[in-house]
ZAFI-602344 format. One record per atom (N, C-alpha, C, O): chain; atom name; x, y, z. Coordinates in steps of 0.02 Angstrom, whole numbers, m for minus. Example, Ala and Ser with C-alpha at 12.3 -4.5 7.8 and 13.67 -1.06 7.14 Angstrom:
BEGIN
+--------+-------+--------+--------+--------+
! chaine ! atome !      u !      v !      w !
+--------+-------+--------+--------+--------+
!      A !     N !    660 !   m284 !    390 !
!      A !    CA !    615 !   m225 !    390 !
!      A !     C !    660 !   m165 !    390 !
!      A !     O !    712 !   m166 !    423 !
!      A !     N !    642 !   m112 !    354 !
!      A !    CA !    684 !    m53 !    357 !
!      A !     C !    645 !      2 !    394 !
!      A !     O !    670 !     57 !    402 !
+--------+-------+--------+--------+--------+
***
This chain:
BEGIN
+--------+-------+--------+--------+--------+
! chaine ! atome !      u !      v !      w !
+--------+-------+--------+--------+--------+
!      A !     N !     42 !    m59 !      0 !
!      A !    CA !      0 !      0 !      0 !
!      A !     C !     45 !     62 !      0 !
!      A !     O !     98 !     58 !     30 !
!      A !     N !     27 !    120 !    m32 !
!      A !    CA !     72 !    168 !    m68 !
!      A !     C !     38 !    223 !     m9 !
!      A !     O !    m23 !    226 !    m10 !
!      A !     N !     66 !    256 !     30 !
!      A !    CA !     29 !    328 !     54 !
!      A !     C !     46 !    383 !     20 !
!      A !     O !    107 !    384 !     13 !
!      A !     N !     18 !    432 !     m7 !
!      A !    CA !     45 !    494 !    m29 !
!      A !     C !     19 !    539 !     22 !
!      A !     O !    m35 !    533 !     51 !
!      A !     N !     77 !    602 !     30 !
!      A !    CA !     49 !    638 !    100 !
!      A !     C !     74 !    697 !     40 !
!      A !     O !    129 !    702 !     12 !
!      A !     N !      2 !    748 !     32 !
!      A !    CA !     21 !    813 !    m12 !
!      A !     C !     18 !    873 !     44 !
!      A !     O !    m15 !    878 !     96 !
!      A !     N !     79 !    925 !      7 !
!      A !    CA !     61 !    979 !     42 !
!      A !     C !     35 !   1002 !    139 !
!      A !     O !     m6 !   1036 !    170 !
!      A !     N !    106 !    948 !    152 !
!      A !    CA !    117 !    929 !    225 !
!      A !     C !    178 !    958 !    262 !
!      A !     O !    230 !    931 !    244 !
!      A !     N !    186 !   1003 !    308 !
!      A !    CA !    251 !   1004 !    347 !
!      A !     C !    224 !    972 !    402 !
!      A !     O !    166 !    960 !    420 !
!      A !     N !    287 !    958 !    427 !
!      A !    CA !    297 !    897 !    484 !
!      A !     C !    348 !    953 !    510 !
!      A !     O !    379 !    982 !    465 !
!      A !     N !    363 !    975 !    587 !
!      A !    CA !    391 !   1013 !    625 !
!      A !     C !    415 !    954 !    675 !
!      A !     O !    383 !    913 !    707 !
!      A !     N !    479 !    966 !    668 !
!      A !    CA !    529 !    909 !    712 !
!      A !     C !    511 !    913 !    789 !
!      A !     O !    481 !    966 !    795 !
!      A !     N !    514 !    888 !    838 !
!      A !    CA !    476 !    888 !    911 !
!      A !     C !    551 !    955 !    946 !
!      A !     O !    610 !    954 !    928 !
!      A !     N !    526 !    990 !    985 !
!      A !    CA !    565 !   1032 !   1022 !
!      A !     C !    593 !   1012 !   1090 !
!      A !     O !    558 !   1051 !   1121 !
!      A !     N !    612 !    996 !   1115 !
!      A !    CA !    644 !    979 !   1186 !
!      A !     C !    643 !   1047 !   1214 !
!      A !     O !    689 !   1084 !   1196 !
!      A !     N !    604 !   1067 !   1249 !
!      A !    CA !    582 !   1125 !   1284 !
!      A !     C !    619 !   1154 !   1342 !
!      A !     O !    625 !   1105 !   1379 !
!      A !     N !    641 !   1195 !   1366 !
!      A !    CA !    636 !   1182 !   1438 !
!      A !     C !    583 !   1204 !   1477 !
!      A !     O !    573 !   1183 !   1534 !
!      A !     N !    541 !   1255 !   1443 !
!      A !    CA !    479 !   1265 !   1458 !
!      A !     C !    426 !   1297 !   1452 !
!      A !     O !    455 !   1352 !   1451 !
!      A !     N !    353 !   1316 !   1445 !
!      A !    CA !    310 !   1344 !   1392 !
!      A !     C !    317 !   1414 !   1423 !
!      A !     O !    343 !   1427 !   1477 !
!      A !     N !    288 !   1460 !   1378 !
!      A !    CA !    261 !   1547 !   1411 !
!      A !     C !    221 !   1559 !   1374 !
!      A !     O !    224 !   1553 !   1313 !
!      A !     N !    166 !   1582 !   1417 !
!      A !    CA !    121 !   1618 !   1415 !
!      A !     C !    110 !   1684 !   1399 !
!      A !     O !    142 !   1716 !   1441 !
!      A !     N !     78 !   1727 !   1359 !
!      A !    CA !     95 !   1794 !   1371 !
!      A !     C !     36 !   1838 !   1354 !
!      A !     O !      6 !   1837 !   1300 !
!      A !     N !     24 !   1874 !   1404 !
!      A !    CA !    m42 !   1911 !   1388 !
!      A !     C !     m1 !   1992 !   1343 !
!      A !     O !     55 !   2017 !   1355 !
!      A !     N !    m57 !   2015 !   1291 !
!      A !    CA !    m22 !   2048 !   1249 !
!      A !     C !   m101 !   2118 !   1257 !
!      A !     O !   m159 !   2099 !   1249 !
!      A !     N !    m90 !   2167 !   1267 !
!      A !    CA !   m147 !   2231 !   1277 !
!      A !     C !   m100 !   2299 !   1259 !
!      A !     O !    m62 !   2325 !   1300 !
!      A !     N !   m107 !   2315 !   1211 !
!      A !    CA !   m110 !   2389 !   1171 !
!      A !     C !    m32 !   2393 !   1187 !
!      A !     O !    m15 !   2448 !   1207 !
!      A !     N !      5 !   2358 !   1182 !
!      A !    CA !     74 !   2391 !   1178 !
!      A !     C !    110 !   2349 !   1250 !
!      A !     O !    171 !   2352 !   1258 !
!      A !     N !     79 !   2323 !   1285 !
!      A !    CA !     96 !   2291 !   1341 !
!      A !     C !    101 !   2211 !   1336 !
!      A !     O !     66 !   2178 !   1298 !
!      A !     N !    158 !   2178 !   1386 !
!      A !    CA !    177 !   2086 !   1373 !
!      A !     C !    179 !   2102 !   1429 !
!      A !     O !    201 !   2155 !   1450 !
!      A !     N !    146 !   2039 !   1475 !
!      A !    CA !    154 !   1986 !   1519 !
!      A !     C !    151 !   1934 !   1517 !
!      A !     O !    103 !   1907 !   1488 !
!      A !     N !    191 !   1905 !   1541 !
!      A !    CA !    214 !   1817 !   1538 !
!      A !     C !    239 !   1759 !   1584 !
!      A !     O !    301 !   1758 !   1591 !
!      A !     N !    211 !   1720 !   1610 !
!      A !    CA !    207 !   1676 !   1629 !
!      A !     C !    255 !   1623 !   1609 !
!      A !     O !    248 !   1600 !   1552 !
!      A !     N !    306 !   1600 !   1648 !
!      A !    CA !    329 !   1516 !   1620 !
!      A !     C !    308 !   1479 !   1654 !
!      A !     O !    311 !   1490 !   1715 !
!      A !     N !    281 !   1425 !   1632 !
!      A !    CA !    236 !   1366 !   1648 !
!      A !     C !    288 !   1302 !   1638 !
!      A !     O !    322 !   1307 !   1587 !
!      A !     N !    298 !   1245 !   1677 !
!      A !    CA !    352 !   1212 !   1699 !
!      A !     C !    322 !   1155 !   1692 !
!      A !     O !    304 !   1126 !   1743 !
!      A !     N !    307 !   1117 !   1613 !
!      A !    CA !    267 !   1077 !   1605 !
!      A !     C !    313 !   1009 !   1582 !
!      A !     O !    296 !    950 !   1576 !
!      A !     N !    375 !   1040 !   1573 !
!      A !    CA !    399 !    978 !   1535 !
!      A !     C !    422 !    919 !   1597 !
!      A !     O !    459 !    876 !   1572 !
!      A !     N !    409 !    910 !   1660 !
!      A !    CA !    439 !    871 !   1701 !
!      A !     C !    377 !    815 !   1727 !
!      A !     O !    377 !    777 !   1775 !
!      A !     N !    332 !    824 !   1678 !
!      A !    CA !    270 !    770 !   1685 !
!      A !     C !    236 !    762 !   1635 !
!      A !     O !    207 !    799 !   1595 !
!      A !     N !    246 !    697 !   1644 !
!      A !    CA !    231 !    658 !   1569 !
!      A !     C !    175 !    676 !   1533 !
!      A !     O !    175 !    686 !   1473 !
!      A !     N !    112 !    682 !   1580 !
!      A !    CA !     62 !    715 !   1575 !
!      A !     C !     64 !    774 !   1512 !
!      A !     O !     43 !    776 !   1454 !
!      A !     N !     93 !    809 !   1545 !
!      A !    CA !    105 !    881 !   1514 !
!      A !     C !    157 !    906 !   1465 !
!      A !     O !    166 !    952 !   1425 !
!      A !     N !    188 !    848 !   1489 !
!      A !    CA !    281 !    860 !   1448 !
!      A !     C !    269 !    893 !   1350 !
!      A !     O !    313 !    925 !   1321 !
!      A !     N !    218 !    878 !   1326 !
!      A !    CA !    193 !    879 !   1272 !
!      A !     C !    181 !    956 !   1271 !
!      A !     O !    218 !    998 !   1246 !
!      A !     N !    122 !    965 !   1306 !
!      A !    CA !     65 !   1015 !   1271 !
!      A !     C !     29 !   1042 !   1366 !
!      A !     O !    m20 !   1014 !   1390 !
!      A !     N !     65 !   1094 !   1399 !
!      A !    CA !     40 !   1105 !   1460 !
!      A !     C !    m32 !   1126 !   1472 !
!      A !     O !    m51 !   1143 !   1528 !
!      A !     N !    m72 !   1124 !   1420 !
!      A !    CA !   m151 !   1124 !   1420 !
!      A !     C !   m178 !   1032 !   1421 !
!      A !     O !   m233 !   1014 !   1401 !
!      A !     N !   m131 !    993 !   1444 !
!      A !    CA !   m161 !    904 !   1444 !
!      A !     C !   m174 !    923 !   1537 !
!      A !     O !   m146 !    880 !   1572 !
!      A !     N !   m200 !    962 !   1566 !
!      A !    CA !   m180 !    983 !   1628 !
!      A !     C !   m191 !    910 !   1686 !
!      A !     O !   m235 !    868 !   1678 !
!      A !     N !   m133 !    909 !   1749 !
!      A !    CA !   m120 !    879 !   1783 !
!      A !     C !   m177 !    906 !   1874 !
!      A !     O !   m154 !    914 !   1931 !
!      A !     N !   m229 !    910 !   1857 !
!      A !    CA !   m256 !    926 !   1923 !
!      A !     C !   m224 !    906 !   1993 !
!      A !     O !   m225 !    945 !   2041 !
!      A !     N !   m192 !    835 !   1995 !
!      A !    CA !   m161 !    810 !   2052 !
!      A !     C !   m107 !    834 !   2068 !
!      A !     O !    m89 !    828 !   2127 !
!      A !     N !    m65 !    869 !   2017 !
!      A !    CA !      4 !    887 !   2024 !
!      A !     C !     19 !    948 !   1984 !
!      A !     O !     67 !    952 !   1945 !
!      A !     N !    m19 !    992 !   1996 !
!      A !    CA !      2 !   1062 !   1948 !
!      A !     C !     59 !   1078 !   1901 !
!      A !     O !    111 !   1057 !   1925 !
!      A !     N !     65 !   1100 !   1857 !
!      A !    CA !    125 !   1119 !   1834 !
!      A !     C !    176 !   1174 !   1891 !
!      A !     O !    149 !   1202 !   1940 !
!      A !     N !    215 !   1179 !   1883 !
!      A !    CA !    228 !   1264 !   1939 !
!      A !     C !    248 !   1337 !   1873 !
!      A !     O !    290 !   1342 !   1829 !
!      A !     N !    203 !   1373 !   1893 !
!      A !    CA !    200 !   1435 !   1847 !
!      A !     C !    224 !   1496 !   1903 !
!      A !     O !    209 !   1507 !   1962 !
!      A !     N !    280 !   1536 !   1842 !
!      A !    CA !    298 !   1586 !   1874 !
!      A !     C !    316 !   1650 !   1835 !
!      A !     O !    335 !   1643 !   1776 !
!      A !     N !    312 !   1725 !   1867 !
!      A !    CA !    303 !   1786 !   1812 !
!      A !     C !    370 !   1760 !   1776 !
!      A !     O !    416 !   1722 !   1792 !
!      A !     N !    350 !   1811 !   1706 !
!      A !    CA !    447 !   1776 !   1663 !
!      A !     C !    410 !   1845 !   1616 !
!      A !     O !    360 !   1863 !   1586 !
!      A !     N !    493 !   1870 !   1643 !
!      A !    CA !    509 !   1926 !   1575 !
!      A !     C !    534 !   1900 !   1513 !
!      A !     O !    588 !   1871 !   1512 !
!      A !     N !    487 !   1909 !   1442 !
!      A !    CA !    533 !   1923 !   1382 !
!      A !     C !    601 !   1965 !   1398 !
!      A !     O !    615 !   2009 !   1439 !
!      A !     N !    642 !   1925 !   1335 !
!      A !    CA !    687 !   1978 !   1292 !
!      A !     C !    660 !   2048 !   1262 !
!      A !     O !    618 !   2036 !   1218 !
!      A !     N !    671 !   2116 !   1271 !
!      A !    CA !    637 !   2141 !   1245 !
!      A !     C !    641 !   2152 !   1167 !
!      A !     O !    613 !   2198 !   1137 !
!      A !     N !    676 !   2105 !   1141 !
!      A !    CA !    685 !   2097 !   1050 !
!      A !     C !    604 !   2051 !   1035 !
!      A !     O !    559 !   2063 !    994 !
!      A !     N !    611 !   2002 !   1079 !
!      A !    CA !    559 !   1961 !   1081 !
!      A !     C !    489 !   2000 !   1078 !
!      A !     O !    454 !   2006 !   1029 !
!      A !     N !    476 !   2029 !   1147 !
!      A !    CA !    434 !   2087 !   1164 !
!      A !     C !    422 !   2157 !   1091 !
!      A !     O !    378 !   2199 !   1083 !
!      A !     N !    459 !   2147 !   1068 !
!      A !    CA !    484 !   2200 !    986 !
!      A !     C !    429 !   2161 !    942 !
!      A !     O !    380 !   2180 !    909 !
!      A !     N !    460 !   2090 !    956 !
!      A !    CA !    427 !   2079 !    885 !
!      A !     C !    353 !   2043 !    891 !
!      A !     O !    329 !   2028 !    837 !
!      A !     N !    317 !   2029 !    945 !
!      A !    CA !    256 !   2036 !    980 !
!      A !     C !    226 !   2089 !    950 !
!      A !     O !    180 !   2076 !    910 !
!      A !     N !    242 !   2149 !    960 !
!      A !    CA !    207 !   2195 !    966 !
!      A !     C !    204 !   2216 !    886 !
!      A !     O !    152 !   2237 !    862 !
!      A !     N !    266 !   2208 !    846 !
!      A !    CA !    260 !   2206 !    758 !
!      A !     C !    204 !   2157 !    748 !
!      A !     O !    148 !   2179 !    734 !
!      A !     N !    211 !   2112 !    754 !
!      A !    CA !    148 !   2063 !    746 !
!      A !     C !     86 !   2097 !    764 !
!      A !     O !     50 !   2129 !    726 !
!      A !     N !     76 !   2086 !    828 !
!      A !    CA !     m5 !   2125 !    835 !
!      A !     C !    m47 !   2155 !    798 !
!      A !     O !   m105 !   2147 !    780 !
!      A !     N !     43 !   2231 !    784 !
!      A !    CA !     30 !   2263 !    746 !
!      A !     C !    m11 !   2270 !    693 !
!      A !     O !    m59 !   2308 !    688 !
!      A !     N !     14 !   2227 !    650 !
!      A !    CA !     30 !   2210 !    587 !
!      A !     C !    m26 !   2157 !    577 !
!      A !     O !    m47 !   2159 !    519 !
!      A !     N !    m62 !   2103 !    620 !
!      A !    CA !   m119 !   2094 !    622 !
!      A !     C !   m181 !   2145 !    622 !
!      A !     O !   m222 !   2141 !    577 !
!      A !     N !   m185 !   2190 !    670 !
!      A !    CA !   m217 !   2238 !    666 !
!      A !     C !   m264 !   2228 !    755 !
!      A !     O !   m318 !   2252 !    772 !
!      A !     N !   m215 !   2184 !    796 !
!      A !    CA !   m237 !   2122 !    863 !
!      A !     C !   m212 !   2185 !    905 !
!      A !     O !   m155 !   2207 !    896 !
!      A !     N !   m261 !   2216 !    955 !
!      A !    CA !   m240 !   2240 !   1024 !
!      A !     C !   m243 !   2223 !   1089 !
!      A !     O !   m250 !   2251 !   1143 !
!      A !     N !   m237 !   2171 !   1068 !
!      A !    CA !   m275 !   2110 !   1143 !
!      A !     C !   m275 !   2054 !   1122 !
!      A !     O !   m314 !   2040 !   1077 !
!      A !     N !   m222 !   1998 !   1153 !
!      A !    CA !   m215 !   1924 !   1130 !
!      A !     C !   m198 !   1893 !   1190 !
!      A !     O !   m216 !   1921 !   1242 !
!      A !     N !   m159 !   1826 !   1196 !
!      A !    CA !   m127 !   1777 !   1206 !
!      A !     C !    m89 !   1754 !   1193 !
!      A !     O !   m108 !   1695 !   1191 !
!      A !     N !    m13 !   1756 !   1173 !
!      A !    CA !     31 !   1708 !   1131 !
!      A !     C !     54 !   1664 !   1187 !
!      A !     O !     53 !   1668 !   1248 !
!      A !     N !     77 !   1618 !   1140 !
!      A !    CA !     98 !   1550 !   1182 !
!      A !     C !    171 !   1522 !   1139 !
!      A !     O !    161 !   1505 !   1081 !
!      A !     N !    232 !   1517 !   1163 !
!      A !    CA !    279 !   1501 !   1158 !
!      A !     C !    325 !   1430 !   1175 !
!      A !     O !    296 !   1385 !   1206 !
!      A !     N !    396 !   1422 !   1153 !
!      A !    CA !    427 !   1352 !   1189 !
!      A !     C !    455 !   1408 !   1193 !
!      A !     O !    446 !   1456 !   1156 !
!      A !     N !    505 !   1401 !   1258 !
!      A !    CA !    590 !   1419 !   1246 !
!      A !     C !    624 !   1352 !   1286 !
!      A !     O !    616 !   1321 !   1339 !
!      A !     N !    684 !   1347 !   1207 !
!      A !    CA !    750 !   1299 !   1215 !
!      A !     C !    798 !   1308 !   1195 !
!      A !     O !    818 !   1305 !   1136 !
!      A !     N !    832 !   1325 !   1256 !
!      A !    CA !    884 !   1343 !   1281 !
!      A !     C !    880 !   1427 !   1258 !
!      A !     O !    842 !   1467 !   1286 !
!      A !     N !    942 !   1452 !   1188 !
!      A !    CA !    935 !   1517 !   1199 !
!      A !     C !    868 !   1530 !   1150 !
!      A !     O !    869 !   1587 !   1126 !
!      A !     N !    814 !   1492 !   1131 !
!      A !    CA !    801 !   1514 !   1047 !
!      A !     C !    722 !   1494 !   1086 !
!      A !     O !    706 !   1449 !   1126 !
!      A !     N !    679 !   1560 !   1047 !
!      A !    CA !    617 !   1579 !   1084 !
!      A !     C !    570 !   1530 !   1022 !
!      A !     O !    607 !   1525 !    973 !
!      A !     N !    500 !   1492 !   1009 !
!      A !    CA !    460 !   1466 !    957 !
!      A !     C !    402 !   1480 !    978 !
!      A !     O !    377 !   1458 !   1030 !
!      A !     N !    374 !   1522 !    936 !
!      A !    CA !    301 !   1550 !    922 !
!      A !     C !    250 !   1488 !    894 !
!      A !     O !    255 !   1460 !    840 !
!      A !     N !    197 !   1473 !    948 !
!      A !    CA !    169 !   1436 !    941 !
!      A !     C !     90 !   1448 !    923 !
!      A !     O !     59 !   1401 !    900 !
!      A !     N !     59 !   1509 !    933 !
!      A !    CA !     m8 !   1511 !    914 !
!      A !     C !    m31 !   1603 !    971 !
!      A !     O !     m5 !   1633 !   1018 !
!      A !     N !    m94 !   1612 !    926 !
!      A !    CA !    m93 !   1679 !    956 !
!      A !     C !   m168 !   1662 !    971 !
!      A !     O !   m196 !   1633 !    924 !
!      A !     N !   m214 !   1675 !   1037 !
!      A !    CA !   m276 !   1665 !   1034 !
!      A !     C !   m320 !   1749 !   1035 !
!      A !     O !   m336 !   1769 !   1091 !
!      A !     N !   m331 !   1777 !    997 !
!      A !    CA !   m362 !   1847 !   1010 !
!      A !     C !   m395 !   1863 !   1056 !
!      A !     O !   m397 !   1917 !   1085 !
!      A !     N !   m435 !   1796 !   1070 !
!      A !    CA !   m494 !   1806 !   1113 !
!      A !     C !   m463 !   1830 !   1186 !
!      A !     O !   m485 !   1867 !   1229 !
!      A !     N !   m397 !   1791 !   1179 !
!      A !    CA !   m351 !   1833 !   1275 !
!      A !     C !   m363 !   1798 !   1307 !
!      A !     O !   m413 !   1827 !   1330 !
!      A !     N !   m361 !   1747 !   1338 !
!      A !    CA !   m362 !   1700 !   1376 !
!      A !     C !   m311 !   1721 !   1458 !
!      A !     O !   m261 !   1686 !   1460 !
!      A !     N !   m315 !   1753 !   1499 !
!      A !    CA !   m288 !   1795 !   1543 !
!      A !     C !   m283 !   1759 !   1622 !
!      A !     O !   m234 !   1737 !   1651 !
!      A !     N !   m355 !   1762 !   1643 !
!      A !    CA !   m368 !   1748 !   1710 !
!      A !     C !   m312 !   1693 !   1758 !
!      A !     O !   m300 !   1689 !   1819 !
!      A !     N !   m290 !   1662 !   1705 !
!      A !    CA !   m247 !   1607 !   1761 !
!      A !     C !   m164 !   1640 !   1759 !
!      A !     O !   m126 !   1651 !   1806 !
!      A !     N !   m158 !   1647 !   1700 !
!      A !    CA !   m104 !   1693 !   1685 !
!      A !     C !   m109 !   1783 !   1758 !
!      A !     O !    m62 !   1798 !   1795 !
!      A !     N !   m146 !   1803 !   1756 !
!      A !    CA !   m168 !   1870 !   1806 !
!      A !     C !   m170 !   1844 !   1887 !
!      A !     O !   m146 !   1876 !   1934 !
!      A !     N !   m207 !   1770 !   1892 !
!      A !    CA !   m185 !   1765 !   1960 !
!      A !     C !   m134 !   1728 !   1997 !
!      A !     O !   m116 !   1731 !   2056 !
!      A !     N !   m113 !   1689 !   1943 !
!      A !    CA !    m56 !   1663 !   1971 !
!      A !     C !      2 !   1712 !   1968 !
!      A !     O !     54 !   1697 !   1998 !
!      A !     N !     m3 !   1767 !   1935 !
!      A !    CA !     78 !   1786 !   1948 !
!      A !     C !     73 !   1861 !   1976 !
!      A !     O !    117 !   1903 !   1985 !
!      A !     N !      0 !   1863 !   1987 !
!      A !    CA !    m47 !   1944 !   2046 !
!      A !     C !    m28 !   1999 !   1983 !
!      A !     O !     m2 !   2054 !   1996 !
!      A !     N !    m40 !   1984 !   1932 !
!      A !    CA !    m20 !   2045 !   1881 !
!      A !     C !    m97 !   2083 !   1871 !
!      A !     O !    m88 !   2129 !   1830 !
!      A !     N !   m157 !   2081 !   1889 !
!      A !    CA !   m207 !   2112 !   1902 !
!      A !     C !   m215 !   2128 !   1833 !
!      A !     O !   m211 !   2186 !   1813 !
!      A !     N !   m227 !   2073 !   1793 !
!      A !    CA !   m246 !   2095 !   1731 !
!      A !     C !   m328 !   2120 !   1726 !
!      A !     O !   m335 !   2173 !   1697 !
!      A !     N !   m373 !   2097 !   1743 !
!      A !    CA !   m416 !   2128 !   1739 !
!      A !     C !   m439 !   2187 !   1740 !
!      A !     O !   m478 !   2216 !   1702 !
!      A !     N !   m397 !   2213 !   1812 !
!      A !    CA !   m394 !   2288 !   1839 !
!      A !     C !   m376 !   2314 !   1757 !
!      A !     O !   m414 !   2343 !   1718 !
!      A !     N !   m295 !   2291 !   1744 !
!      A !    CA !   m260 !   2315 !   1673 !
!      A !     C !   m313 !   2342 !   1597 !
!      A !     O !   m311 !   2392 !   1561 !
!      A !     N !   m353 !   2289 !   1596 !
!      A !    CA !   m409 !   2284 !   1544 !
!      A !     C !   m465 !   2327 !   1550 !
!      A !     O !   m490 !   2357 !   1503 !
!      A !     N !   m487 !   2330 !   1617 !
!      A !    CA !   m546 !   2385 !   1625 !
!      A !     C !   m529 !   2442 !   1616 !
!      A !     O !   m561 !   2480 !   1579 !
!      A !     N !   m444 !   2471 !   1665 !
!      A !    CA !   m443 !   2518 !   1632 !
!      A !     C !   m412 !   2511 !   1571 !
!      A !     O !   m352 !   2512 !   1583 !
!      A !     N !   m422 !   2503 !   1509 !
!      A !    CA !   m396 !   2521 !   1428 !
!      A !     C !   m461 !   2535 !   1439 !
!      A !     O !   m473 !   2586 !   1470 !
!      A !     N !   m507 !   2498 !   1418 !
!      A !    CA !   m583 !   2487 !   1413 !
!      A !     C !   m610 !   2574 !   1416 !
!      A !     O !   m670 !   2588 !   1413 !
+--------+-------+--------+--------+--------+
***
């Protein structure tokens, strides 16, 4: 049996050391690293979530080159309010998906960054 696979990339697996989170509002990054790769559970994809054994999440500054090019993006989408979600391994940052909708609240209380407060006032 013959498979033909058209018009396919395949992205080699990353050895992480660990995901970030980053809430993105009118010119502003906050970010979260989330410490998923040390359970099997999670080691993948830190949204397979481990209720019994949390990941451990903590505030994490971008590079501000990184933080640069966030904000070109947004830009350049035309996005003033998102979510991006990242690997970083070792020195080299991978852009993994942007959710517009902002996905915040766990990101705001786990690391007391009072995003909400942040959002009402833009609002």
């Amino acid at each position: 049996m013959k498979i033909m696979i058209f018009h396919h990339f395949f992205q080699e697996k990353i050895e992480k050391d660990f995901e970030i989170r980053t809430f993105y509002l009118n010119g502003h990054c906050w970010s979260m690293a989330i410490f998923s790769q040390n359970d099997e559970q999670t080691k993948t994809d830190f949204r397979k979530y481990n209720k019994k054994k949390p990941n451990r999440n903590v505030p994490y500054l971008l590079p501000k080159h990184i933080e640069d090019k966030i904000e070109l993006l947004m830009k350049s989408l035309d996005i003033n309010c998102g979510s991006l979600d990242f690997i970083k391994a070792g020195e080299k940052y991978y852009f993994l998906e942007i959710n517009p909708i902002g996905q915040f609240s766990s990101l705001s209380r786990t690391c007391n960054y009072a995003l909400e407060q942040k959002l009402a006032e833009y609002l």
